[in-house]
N, C-alpha and C positions, 0 to 999 in steps of 0.2 A: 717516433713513428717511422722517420726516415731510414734508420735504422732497423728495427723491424722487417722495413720490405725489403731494404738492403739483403738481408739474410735470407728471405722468403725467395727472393729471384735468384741467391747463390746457390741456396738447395735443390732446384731444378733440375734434371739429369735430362731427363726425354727434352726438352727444348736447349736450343745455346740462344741465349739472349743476353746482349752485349750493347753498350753506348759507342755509339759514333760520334768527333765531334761535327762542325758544320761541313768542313771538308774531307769528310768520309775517315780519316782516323780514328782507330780504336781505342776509346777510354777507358772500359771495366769489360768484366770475360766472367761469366757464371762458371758452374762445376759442367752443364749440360753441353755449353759452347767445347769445352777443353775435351768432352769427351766424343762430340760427334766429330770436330776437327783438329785433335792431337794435338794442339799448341798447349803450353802451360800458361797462363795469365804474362808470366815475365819473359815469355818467347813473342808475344803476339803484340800488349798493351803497345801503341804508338806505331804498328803498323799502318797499313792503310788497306782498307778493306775489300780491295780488289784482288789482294793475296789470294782470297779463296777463289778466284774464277779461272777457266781453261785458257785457253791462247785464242780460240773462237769467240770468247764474248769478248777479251781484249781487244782484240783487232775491232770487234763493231763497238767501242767505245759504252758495253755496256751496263759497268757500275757508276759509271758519271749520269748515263740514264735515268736508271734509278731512283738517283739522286735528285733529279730533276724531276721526275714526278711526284716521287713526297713532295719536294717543296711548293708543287703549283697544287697539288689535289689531294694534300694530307696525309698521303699514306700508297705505298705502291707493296702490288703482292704480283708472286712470280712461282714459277716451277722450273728447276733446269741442274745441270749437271755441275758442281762444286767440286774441289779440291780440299780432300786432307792433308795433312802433313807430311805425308810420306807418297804422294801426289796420285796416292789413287781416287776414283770418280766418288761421290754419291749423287745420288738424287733427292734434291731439296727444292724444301715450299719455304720462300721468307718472305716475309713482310718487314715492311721499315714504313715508320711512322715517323714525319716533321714531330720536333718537339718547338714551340715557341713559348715564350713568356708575357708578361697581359701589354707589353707594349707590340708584340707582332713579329720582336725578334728572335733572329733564328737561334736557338742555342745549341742542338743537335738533329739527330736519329736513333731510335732503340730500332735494335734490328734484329728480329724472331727466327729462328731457321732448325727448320726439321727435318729430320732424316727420314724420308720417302721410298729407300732405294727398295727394300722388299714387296712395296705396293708396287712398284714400279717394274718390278721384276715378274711379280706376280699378273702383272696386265700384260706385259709384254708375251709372258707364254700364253696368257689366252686369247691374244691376239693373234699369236702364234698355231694354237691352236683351233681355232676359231679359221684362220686361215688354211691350214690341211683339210680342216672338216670341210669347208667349200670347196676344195679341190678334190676331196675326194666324193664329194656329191656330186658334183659335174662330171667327172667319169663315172662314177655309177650312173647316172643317168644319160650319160653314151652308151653306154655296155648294156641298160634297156633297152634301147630305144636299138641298137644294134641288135637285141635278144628280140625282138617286138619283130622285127624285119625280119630275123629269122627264122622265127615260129612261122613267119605270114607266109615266107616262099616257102618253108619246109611243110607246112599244111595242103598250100596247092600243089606243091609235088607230088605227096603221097596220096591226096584223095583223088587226083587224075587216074593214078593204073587201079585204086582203089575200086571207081568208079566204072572200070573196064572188066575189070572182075566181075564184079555185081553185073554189068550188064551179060558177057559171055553165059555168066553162070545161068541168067534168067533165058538169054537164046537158048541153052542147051538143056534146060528145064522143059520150055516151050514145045521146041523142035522135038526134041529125043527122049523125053523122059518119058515116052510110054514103049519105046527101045529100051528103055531101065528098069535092070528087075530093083526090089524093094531096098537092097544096099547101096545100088547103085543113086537112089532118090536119096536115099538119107545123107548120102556122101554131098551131095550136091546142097541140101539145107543144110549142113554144118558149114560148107564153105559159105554159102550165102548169109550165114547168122554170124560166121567171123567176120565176115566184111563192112556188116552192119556195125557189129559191135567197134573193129577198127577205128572206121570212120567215124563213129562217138567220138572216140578216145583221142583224134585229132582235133575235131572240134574241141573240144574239153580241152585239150592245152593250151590248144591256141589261146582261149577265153582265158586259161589262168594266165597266161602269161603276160596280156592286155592290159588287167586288174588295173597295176600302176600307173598303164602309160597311158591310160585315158587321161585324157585334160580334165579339169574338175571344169565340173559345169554342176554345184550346188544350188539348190531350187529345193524351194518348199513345197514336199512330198506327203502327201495324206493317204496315212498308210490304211484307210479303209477303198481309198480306190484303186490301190498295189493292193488288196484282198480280193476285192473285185474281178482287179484284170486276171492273178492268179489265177481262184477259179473259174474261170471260163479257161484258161488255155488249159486246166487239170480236167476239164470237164468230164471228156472220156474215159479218162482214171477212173472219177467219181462216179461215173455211171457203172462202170464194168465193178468197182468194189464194194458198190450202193455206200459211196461214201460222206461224209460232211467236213467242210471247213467252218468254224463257229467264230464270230468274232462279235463289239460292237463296242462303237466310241474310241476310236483309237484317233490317237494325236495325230498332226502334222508335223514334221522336222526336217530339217536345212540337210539336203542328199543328194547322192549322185539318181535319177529317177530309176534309170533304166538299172544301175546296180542294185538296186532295193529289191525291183520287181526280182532278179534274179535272186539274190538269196533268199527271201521267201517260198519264190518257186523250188528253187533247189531243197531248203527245208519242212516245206509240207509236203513234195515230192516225195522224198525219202521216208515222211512219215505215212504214206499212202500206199508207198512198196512194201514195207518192213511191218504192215498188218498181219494179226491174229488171223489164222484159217477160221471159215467161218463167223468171223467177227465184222463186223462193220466197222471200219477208221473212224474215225474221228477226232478231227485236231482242233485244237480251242487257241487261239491266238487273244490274248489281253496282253495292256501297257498300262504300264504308272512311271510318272510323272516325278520325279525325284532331286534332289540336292545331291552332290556328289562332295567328295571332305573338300572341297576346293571350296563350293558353296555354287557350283555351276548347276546347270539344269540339264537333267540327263534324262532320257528314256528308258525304263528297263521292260522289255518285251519277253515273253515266254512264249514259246509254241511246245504243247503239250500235245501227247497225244495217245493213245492207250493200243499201241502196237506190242509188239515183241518184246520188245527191249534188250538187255545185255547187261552181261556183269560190268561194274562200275570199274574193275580193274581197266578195262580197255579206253577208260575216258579220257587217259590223255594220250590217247594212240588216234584215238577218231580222225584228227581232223588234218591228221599229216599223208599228201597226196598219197597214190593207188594202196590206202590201207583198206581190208577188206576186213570183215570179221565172218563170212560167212561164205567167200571163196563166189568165185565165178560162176556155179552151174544153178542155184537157188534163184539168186535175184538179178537183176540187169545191171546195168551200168559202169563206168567209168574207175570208180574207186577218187575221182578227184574231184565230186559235188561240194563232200563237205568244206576238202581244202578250200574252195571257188569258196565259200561261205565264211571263211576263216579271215580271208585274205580281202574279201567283202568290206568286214567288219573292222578288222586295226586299216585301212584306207580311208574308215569315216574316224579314224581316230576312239574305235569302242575295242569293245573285248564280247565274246563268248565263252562257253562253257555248256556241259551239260550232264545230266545226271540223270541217271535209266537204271531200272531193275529187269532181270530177266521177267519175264511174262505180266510186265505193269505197267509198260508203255515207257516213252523217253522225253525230258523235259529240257529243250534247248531254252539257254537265255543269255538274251542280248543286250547289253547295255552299250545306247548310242547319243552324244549329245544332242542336243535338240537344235542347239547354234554354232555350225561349224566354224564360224566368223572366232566364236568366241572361245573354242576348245584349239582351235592353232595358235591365236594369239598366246592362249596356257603354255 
């Protein structure tokens, strides 16, 4: 039997495990030991087993250590950098275990040691990496917070003479516009409908550019009183297009508030412009309640609605800032709602998407976790 294991621990390759006697010399040497540290059995047998350490555990006296901890507590395990033969590093785990006999005395050490170095390499780049990635998130998140500041002054810059426009344009409406013949007025409401539309398009930046840097302040939101607040601020939309928002029984979920309100707004907005002549709107907002392949609990929302719609070719153009599909002189606004709605959504950590037929109306849908605690921790 002794023989047996004899054989069993020589055919060993992935480990080098070898006898010590009481005072740390080497008695036997497997095929594993020869190959993780280049000695031959008749290079090594009667060394003393501190051969394998740097000139830094030398100096702190630390195979005599070791040593002394097997023998008070049985068994001592380590991780640290060893010596081959040819005196390059590895990174090794060994263990050495007191051997004693049924009287208490010492008779050796078997000493286990495994070659670690590619785990070890392998942590170290992603520790490495792991370390760029925080460093380059702290500057990205200068370079917002720098971009945030400069959206903020370059918005009040430009809505000032904006704002001087608008008002000249309205004195000289006032004053003089019945001194103007009919070109003369019309000239003056296109300057005045540019200035408007301008001053959107600042606000509108500003607000995307914001998205990120707002502080998360998540709060459980119930998205039937963000339908709520919606309509009434849509209200006069809804009146002028005898329109409806339809919803009922919708969940509550872990949100920024005020960004909810807004991509809603923004997305029944858009499906209130983009109405049938003659047609009455109408958007139907439902949620279900879902497992995600994680096994998380997710939200999937749809707002439907039976407007225009559009070829499905343009779905994935939608949602990329001032993309228009219908040009500036037709409907209003910005061209960066849906973006603001895009940018909404991967901030709560979800996705959208959407799917429309020319003259069949357009089906946005949002999938948003319902625990934001739980979808960052993912």
């Amino acid at each position: 039997m002794a023989q047996a294991f004899r054989l069993m621990i020589d055919s060993v390759t992935d480990y080098g495990i070898f006898l010590l006697d009481p005072n740390g010399n080497i008695v036997n040497w497997n095929k594993g030991a020869a190959a993780i540290k280049g000695y031959s059995s008749e290079e090594i047998i009667g060394k003393h087993f501190s051969i394998f350490y740097p000139r830094s555990a030398l100096e702190r006296d630390w195979p005599a250590y070791e040593l002394k901890v097997a023998r008070a507590d049985g068994r001592f395990e380590d991780e640290g950098w060893r010596l081959r033969k040819d005196g390059s590093r590895f990174w090794a785990n060994v263990v050495i275990t007191a051997l004693y006999d049924d009287d208490k005395t010492l008779l050796g050490f078997t000493k286990v040691t495994r070659d670690l170095t590619d785990r070890r390499e392998q942590e170290e780049e992603l520790r490495e990496s792991q370390r760029q990635l925080a460093e380059a998130n702290s500057e990205l998140g200068m370079k917002n917070r720098e971009l945030e500041e400069f959206a903020r002054v370059a918005s009040h810059d430009l809505q000032e003479p904006l704002r001087k426009i608008a008002s000249f344009s309205g004195l000289l409406m006032d004053e003089y516009g019945d001194a103007l013949d009919g070109e003369g007025n019309m000239f003056l409401e296109r300057i005045t409908d540019a200035v408007g539309r301008m001053s959107n398009l600042v606000d509108e930046l500003l607000t995307y550019s914001r998205i990120d840097g707002r502080a998360q302040v998540w709060k459980m939101v119930d998205l039937n009183d963000v339908m709520s607040d919606v309509r009434g601020d849509l209200q006069i939309r809804l009146r002028d297009t005898d329109g409806r928002i339809e919803w009922s029984d919708l969940p509550a979920l872990q949100a920024d508030p005020t960004q909810m309100r807004q991509l809603f707004q923004n997305l029944i907005g858009n499906s209130l412009k983009f109405h049938r002549l003659g047609v009455p709107p109408v958007v139907r907002i439902s949620c279900e309640e879902v497992r995600d392949a994680d096994g998380r609990s997710v939200c999937q929302v749809k707002v439907a609605d039976n407007g225009i719609g559009f070829d499905e070719k343009y779905g994935a153009h939608i949602f990329a800032p001032f993309h228009r599909l219908h040009g500036h002189g037709r409907f209003e606004g910005s061209g960066l709602g849906l973006a603001i709605c895009k940018r909404i959504v991967e901030r709560h950590n979800g996705s959208i998407s959407v799917d429309s037929r020319p003259g069949e109306g357009t089906v946005f849908s949002i999938t948003l976790p319902c625990s934001q605690a739980t979808a960052e921790a993912a």
